[in-house]
PDB file as gemmi writes it, atoms N, CA and C in Angstrom:
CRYST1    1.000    1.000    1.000  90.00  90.00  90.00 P 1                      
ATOM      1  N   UNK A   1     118.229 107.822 110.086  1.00  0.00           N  
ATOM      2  CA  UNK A   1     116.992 107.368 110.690  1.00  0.00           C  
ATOM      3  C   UNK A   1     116.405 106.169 109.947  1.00  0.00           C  
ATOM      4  N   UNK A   2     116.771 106.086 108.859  1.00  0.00           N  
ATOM      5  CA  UNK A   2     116.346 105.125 107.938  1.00  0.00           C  
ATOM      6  C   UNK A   2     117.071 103.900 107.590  1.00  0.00           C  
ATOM      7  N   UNK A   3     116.756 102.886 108.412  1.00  0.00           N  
ATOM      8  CA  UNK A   3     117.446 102.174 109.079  1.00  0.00           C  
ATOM      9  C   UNK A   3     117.182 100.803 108.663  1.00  0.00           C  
ATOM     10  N   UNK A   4     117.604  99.281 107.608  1.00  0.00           N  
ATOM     11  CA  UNK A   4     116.750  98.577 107.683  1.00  0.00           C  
ATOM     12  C   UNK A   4     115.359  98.640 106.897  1.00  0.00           C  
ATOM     13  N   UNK A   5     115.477  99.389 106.087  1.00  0.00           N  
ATOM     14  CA  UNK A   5     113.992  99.711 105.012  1.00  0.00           C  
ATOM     15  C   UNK A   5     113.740  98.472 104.365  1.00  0.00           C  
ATOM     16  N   UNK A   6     114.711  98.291 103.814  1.00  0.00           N  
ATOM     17  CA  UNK A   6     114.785  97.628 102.739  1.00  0.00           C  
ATOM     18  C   UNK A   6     114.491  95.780 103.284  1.00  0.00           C  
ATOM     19  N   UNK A   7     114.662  95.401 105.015  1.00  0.00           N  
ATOM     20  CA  UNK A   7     114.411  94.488 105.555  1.00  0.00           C  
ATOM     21  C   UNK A   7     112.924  94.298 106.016  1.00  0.00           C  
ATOM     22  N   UNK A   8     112.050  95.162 105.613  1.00  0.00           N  
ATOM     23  CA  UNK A   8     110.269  95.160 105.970  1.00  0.00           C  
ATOM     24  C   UNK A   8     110.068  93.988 105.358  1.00  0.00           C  
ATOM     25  N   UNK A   9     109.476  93.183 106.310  1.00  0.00           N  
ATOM     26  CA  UNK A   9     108.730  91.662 105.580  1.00  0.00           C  
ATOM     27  C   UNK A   9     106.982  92.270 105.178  1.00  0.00           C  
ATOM     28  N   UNK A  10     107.071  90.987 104.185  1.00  0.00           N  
ATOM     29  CA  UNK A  10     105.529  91.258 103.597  1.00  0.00           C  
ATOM     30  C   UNK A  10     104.648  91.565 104.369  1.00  0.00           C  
ATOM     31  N   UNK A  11     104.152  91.091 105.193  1.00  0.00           N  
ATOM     32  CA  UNK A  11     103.274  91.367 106.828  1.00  0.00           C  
ATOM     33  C   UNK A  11     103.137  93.019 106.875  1.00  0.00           C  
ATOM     34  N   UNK A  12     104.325  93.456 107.337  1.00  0.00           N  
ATOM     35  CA  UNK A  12     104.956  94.487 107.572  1.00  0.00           C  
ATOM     36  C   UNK A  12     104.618  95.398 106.281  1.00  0.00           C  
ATOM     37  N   UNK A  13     104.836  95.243 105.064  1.00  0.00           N  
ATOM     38  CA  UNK A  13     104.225  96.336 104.174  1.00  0.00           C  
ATOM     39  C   UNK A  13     102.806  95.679 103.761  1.00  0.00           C  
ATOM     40  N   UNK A  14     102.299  95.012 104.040  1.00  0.00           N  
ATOM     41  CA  UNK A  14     101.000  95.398 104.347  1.00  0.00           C  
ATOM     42  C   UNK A  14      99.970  96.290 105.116  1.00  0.00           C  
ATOM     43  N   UNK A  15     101.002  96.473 106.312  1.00  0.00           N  
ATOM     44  CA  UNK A  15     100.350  97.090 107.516  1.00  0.00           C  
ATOM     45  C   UNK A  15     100.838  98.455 107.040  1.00  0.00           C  
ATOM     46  N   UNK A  16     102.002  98.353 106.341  1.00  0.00           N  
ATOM     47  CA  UNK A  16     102.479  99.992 106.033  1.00  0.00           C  
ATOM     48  C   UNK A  16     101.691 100.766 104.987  1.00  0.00           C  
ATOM     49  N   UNK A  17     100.896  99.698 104.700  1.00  0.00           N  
ATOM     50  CA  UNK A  17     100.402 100.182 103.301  1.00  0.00           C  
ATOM     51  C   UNK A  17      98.925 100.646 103.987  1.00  0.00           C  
ATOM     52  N   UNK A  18      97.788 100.165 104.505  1.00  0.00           N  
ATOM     53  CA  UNK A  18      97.062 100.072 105.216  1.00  0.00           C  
ATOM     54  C   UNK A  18      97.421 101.416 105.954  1.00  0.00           C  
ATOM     55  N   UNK A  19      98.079 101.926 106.849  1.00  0.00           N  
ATOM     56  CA  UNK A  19      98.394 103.214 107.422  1.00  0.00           C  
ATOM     57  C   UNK A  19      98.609 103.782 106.636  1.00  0.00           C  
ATOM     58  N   UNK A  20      99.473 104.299 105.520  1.00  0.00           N  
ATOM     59  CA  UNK A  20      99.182 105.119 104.974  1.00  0.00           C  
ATOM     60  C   UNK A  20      98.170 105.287 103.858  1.00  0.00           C  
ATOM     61  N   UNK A  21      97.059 104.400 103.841  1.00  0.00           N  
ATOM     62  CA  UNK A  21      95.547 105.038 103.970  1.00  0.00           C  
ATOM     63  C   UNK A  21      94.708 105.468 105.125  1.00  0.00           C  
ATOM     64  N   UNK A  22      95.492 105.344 106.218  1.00  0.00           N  
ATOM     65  CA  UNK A  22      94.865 105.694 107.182  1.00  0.00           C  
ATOM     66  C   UNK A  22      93.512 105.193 108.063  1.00  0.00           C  
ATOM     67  N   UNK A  23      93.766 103.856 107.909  1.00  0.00           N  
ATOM     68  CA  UNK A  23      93.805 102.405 108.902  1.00  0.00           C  
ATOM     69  C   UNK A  23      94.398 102.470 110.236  1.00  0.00           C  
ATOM     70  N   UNK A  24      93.578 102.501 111.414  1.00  0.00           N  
ATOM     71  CA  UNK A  24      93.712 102.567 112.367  1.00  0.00           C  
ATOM     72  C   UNK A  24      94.050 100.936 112.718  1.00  0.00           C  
ATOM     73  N   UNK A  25      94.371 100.760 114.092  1.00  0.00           N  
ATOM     74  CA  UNK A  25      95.325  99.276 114.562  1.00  0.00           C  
ATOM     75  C   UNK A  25      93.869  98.447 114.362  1.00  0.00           C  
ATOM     76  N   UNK A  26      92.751  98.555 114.758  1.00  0.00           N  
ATOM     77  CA  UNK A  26      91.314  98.026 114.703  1.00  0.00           C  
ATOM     78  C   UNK A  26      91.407  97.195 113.184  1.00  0.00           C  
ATOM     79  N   UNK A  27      91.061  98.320 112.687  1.00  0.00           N  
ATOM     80  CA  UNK A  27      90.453  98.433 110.691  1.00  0.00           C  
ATOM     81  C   UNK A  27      91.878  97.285 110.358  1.00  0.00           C  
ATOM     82  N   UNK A  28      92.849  97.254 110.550  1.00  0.00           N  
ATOM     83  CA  UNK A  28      94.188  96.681 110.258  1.00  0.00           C  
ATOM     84  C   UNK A  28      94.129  95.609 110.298  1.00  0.00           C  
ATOM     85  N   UNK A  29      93.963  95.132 111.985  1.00  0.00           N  
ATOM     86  CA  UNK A  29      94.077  94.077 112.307  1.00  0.00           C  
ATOM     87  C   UNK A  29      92.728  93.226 111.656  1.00  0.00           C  
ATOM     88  N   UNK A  30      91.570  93.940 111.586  1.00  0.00           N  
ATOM     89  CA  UNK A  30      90.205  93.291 110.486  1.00  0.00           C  
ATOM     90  C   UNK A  30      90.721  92.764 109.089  1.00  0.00           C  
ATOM     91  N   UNK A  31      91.225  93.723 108.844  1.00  0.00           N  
ATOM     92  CA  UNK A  31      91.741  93.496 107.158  1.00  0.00           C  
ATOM     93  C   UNK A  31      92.876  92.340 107.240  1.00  0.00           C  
ATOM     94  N   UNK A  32      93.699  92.690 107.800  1.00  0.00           N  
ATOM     95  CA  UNK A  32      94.667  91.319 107.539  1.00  0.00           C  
ATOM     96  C   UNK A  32      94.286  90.203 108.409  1.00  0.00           C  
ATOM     97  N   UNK A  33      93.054  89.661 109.083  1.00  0.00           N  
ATOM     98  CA  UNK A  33      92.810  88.910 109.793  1.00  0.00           C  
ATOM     99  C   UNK A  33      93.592  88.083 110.971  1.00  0.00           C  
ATOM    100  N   UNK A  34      94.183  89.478 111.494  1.00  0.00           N  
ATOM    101  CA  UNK A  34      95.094  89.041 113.054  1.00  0.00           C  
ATOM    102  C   UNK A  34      94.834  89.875 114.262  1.00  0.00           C  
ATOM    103  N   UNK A  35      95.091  89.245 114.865  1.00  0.00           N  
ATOM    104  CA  UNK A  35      95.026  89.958 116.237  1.00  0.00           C  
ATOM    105  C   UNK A  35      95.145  91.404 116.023  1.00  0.00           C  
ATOM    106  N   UNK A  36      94.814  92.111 116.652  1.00  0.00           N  
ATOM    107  CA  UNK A  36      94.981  93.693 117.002  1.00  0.00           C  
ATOM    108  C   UNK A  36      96.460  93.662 117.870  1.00  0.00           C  
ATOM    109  N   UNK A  37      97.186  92.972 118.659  1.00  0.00           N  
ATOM    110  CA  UNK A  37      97.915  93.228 119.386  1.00  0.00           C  
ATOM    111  C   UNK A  37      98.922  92.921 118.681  1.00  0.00           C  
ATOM    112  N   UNK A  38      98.696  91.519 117.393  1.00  0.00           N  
ATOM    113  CA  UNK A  38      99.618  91.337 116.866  1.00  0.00           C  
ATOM    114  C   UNK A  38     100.495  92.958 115.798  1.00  0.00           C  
ATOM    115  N   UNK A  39      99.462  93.598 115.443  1.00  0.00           N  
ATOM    116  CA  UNK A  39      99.641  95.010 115.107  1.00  0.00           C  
ATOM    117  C   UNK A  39     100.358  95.796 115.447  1.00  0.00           C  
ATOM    118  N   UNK A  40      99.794  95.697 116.725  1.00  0.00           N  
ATOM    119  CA  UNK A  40     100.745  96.506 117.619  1.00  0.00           C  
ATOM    120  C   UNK A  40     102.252  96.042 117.776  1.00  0.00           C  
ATOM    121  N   UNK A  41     102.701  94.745 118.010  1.00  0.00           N  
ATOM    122  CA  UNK A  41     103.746  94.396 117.715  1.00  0.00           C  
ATOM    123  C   UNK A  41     104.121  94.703 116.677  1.00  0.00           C  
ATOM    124  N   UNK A  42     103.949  94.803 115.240  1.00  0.00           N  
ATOM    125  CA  UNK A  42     104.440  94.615 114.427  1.00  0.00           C  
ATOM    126  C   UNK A  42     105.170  96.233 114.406  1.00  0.00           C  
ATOM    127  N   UNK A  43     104.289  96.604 114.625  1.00  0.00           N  
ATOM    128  CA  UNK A  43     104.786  98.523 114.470  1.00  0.00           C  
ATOM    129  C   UNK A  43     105.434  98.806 115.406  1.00  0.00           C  
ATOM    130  N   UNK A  44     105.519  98.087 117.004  1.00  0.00           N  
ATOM    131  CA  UNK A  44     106.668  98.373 117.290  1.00  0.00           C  
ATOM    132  C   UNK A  44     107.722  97.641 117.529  1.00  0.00           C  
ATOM    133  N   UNK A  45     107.673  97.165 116.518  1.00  0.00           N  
ATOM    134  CA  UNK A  45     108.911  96.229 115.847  1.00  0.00           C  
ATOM    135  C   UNK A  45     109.521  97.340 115.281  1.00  0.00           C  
ATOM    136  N   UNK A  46     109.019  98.007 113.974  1.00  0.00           N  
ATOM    137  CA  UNK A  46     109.123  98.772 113.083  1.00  0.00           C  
ATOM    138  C   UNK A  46     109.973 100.283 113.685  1.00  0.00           C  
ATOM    139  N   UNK A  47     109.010 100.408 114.992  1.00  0.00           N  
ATOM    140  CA  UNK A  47     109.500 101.913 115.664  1.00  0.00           C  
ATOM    141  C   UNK A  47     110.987 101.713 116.053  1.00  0.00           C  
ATOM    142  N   UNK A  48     111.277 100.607 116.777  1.00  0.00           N  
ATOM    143  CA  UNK A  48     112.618 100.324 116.967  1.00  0.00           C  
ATOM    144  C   UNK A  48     113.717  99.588 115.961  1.00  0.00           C  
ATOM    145  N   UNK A  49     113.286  99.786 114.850  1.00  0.00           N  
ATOM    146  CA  UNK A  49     113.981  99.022 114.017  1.00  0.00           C  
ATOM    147  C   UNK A  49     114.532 100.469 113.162  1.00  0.00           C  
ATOM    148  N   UNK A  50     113.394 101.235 112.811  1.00  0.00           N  
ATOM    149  CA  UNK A  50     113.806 102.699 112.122  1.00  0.00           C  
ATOM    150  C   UNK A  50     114.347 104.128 113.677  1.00  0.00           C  
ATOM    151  N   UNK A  51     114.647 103.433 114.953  1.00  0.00           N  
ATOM    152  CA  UNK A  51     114.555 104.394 115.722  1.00  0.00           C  
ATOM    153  C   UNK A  51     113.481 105.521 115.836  1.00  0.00           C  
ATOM    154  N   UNK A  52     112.610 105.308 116.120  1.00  0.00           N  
ATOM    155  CA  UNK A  52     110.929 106.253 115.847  1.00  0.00           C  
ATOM    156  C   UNK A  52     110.862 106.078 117.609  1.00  0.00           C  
ATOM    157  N   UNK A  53     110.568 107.582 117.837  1.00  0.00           N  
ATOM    158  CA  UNK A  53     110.761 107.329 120.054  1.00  0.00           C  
ATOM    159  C   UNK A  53     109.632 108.644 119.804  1.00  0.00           C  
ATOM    160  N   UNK A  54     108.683 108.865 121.023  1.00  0.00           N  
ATOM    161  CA  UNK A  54     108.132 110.118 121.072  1.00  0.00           C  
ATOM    162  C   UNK A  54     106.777 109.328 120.692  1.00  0.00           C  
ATOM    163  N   UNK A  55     105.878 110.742 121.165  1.00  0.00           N  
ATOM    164  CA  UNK A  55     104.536 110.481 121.164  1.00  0.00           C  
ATOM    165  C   UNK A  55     103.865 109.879 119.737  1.00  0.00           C  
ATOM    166  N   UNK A  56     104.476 110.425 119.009  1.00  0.00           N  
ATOM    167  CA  UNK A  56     103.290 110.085 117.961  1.00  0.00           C  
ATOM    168  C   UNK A  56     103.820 109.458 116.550  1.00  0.00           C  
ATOM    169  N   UNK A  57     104.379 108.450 117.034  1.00  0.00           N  
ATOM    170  CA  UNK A  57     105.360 107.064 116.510  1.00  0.00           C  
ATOM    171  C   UNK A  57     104.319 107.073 115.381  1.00  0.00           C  
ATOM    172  N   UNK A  58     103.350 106.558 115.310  1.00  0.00           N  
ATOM    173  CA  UNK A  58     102.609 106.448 113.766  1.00  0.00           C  
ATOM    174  C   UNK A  58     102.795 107.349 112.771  1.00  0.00           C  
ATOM    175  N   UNK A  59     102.549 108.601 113.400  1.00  0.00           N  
ATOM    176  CA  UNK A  59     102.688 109.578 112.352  1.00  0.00           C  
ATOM    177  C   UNK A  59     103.883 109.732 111.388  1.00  0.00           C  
ATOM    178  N   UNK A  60     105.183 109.847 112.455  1.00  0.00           N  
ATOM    179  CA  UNK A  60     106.651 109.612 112.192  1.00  0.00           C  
ATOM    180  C   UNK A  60     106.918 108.477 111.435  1.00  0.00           C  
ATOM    181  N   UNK A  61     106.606 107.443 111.773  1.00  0.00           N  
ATOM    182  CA  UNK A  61     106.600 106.246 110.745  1.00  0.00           C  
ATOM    183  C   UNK A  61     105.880 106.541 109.597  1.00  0.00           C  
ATOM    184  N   UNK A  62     104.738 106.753 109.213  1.00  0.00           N  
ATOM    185  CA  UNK A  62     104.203 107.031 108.347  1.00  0.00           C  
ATOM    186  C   UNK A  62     104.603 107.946 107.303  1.00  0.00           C  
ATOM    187  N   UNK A  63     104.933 109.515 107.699  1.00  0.00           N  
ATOM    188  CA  UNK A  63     105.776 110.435 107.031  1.00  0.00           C  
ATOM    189  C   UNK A  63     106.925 109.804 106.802  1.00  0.00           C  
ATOM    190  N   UNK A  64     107.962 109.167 107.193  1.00  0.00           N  
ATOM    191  CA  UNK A  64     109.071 108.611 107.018  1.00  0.00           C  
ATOM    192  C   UNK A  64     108.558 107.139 105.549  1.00  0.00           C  
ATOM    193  N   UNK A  65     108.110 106.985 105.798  1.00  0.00           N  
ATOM    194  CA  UNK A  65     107.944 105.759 104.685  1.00  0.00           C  
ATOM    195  C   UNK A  65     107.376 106.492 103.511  1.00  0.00           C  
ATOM    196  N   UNK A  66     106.436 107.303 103.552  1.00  0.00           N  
ATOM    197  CA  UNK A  66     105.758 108.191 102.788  1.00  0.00           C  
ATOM    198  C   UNK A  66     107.132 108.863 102.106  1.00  0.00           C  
ATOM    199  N   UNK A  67     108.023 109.396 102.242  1.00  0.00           N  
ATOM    200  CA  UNK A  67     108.752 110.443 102.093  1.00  0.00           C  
ATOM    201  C   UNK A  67     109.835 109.390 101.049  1.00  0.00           C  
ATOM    202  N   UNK A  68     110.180 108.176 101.878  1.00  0.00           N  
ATOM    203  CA  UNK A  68     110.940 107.385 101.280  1.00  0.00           C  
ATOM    204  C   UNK A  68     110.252 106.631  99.674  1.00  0.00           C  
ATOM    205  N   UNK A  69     108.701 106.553  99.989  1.00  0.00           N  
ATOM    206  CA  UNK A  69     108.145 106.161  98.164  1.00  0.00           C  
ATOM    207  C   UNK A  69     108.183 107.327  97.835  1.00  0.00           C  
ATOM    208  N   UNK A  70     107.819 108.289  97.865  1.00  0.00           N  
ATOM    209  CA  UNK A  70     108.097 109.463  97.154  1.00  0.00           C  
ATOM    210  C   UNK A  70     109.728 109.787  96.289  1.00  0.00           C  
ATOM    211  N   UNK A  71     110.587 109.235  97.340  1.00  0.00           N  
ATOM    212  CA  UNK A  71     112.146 109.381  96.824  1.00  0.00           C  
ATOM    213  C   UNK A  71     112.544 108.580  95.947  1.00  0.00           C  
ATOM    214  N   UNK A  72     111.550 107.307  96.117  1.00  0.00           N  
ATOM    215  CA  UNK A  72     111.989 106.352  95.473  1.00  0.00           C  
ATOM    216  C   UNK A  72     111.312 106.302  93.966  1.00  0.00           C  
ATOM    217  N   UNK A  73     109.946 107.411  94.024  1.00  0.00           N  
ATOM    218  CA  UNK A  73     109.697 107.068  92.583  1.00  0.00           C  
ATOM    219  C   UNK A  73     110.475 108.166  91.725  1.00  0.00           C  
ATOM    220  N   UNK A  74     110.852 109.024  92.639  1.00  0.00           N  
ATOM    221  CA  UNK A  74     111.587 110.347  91.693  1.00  0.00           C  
ATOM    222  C   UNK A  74     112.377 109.468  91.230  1.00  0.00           C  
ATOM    223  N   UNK A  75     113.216 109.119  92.246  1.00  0.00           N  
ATOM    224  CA  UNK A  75     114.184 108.164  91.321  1.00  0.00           C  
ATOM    225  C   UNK A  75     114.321 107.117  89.957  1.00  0.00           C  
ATOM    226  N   UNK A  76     113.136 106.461  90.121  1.00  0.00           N  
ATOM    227  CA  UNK A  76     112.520 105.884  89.061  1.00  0.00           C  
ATOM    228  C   UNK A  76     112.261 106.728  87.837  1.00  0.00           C  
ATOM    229  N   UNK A  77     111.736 108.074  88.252  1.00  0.00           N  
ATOM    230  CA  UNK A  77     111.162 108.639  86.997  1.00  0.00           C  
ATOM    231  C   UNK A  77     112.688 109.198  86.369  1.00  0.00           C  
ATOM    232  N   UNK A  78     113.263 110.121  87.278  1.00  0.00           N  
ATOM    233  CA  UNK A  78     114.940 110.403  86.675  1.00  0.00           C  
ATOM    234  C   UNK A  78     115.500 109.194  85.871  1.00  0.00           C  
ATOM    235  N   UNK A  79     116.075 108.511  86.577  1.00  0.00           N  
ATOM    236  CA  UNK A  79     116.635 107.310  85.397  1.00  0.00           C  
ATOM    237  C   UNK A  79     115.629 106.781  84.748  1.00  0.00           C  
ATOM    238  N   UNK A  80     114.781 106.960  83.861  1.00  0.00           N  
ATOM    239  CA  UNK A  80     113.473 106.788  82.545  1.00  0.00           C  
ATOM    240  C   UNK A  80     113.677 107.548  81.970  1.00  0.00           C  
ATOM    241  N   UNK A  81     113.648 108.579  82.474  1.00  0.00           N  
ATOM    242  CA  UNK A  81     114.259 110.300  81.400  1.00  0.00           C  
ATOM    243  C   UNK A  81     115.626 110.632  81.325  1.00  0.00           C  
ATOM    244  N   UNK A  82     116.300 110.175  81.926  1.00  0.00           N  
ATOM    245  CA  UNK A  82     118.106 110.227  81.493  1.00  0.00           C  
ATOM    246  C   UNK A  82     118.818 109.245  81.375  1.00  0.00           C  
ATOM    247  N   UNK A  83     117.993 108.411  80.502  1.00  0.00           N  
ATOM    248  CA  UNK A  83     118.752 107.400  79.849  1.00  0.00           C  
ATOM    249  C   UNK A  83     118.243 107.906  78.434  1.00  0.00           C  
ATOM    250  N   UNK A  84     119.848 107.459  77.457  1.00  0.00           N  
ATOM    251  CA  UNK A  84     120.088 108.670  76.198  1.00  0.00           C  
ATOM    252  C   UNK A  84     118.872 107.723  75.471  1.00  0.00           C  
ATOM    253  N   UNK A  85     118.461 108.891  74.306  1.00  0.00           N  
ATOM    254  CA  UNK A  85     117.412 108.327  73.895  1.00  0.00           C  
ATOM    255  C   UNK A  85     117.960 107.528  72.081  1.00  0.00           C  
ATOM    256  N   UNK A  86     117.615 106.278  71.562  1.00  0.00           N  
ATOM    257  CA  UNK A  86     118.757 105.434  70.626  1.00  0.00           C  
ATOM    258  C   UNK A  86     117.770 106.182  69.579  1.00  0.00           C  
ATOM    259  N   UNK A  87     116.157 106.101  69.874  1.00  0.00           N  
ATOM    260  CA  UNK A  87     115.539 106.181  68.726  1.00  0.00           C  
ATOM    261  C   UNK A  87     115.620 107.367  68.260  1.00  0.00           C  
ATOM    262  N   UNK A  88     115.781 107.769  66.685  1.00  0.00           N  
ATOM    263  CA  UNK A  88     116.417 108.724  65.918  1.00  0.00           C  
ATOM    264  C   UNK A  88     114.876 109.046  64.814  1.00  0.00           C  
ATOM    265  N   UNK A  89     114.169 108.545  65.028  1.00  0.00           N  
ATOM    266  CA  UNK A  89     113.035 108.530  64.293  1.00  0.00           C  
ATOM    267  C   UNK A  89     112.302 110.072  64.161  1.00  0.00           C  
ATOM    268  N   UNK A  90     112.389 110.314  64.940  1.00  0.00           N  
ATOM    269  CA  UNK A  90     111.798 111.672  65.654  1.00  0.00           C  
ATOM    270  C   UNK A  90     112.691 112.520  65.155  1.00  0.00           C  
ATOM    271  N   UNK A  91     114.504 112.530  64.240  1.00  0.00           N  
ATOM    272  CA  UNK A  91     114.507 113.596  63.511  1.00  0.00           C  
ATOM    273  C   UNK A  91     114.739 113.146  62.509  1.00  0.00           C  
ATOM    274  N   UNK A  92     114.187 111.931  61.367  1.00  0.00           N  
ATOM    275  CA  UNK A  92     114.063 112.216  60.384  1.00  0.00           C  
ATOM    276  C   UNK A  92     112.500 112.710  59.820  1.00  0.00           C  
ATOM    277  N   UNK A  93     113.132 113.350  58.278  1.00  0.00           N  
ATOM    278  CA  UNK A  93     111.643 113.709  57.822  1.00  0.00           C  
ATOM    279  C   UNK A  93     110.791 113.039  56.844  1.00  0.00           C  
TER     280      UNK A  93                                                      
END                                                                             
């Protein structure tokens, strides 16, 4: 389903960022100073780009991107903590 993530233009994670604070297409289109319709395009750019079909495309998009920073910081935090540690300081006395 996750399709193309990694191709979101800046525009585009702005608006992603903005929804998941929970920014409606209105509040959005205020904040980034564009059209409201342009909004709407942009997300469903997004719906058909990640395959997102069905009523409640925002939400799905939203949980889906949500789910993906979440994966992505575990990941971050795992490789920080399992990389071997050089400093030896900590067992001398």
């Amino acid at each position: 389903m996750v399709k193309k993530f990694n191709e979101v233009g800046l525009r585009e994670q702005k608006i992603i960022n903005l929804l998941l604070q929970g920014y409606e297409n209105p509040e959005i289109a205020r904040e980034l100073d564009i059209a409201e319709r342009t909004v709407k395009a942009h997300f469903n750019r997004m719906f058909r780009r990640f395959g997102i079909r069905g009523g409640i495309k925002r939400v799905k998009l939203a949980t889906m991107l949500y789910k993906k920073q979440l994966w992505s910081e575990r990941q971050q935090d795992f490789e920080a903590h399992s990389s071997p540690q050089t400093d030896v300081s900590a067992y001398a006395k």
